[in-house]
N, C-alpha and C positions, 0 to 999 in steps of 0.2 A: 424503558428505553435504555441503550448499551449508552458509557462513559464515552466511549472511544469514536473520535471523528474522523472518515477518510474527507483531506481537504484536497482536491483535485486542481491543477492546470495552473502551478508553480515554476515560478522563473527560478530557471538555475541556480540562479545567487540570493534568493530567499533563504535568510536564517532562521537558526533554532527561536532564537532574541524575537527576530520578528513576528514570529507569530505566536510566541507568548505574549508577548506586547497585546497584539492583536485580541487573541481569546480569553486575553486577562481580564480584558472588558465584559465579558460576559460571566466570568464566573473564576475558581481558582483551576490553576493548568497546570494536574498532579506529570503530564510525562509529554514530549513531544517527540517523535520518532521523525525522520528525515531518513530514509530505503536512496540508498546507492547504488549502484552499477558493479559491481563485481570485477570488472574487468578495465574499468578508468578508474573508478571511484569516482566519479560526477554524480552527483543528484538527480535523478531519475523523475522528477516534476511533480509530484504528491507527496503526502506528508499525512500521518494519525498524530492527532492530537485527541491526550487523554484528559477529561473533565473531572470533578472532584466531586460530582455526582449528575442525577439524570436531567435535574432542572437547569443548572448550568450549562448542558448539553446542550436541550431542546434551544435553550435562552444563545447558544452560541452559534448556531445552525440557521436560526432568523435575523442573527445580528450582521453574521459572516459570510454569509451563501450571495457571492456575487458581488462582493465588494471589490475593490481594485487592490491589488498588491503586487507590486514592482511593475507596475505598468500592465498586471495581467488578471483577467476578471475569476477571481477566486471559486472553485466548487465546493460545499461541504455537504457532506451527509453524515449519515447515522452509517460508521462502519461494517462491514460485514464480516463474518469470521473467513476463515479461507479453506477455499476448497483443496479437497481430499484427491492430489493430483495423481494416485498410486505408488508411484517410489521403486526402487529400484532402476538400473540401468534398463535402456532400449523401449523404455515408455510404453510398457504394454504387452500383453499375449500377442506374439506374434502367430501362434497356433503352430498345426501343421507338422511337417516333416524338419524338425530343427538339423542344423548341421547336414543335409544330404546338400549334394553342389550337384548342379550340373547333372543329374537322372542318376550319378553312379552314389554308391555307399561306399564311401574310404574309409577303414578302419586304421587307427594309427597303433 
């Protein structure tokens, strides 16, 4: 089993504090990530919290899965790695005749 916990369906103003507190109870809480918004910087509602190993984990995932914090019923699972979203601009092969417009070929 991975260290690493995605805790899902976090109120805005849930701290770091808070949920070491939290997952302390089940084991030691080598890292807690808290993923922002790029563009406000507000907290984005999930949080990985990292275990200090796999029994702590499992141990934190039965303790924590669905308890209340800040008034909101907590998700935890066993993280996943993240997917391989391609990269680069324009998201994708668009295929095709790149750069023709409109039926004609402009050369500049």
């Amino acid at each position: 089993m991975n260290t690493k916990l995605y805790v899902g369906n976090l109120s805005y103003s849930t701290t770091e504090q808070e949920l070491r507190d939290l997952f302390g109870k089940a084991g030691v809480v080598k890292a807690v990530t808290i993923p922002t918004d790029r563009m406000t910087g507000q907290p984005r509602g999930f949080a990985f919290v990292e275990m200090e190993n796999a029994e702590s984990a499992a141990k934190a995932i039965s303790a924590c899965n669905g308890q209340s914090l800040d008034g909101r019923q907590i998700k935890v699972n066993e993280a996943k790695p993240p997917e391989n979203r391609g990269g680069g601009f324009g998201g994708g092969d668009r295929g095709g005749d790149r750069g023709s417009r409109g039926g004609r070929d402009r050369r500049y």
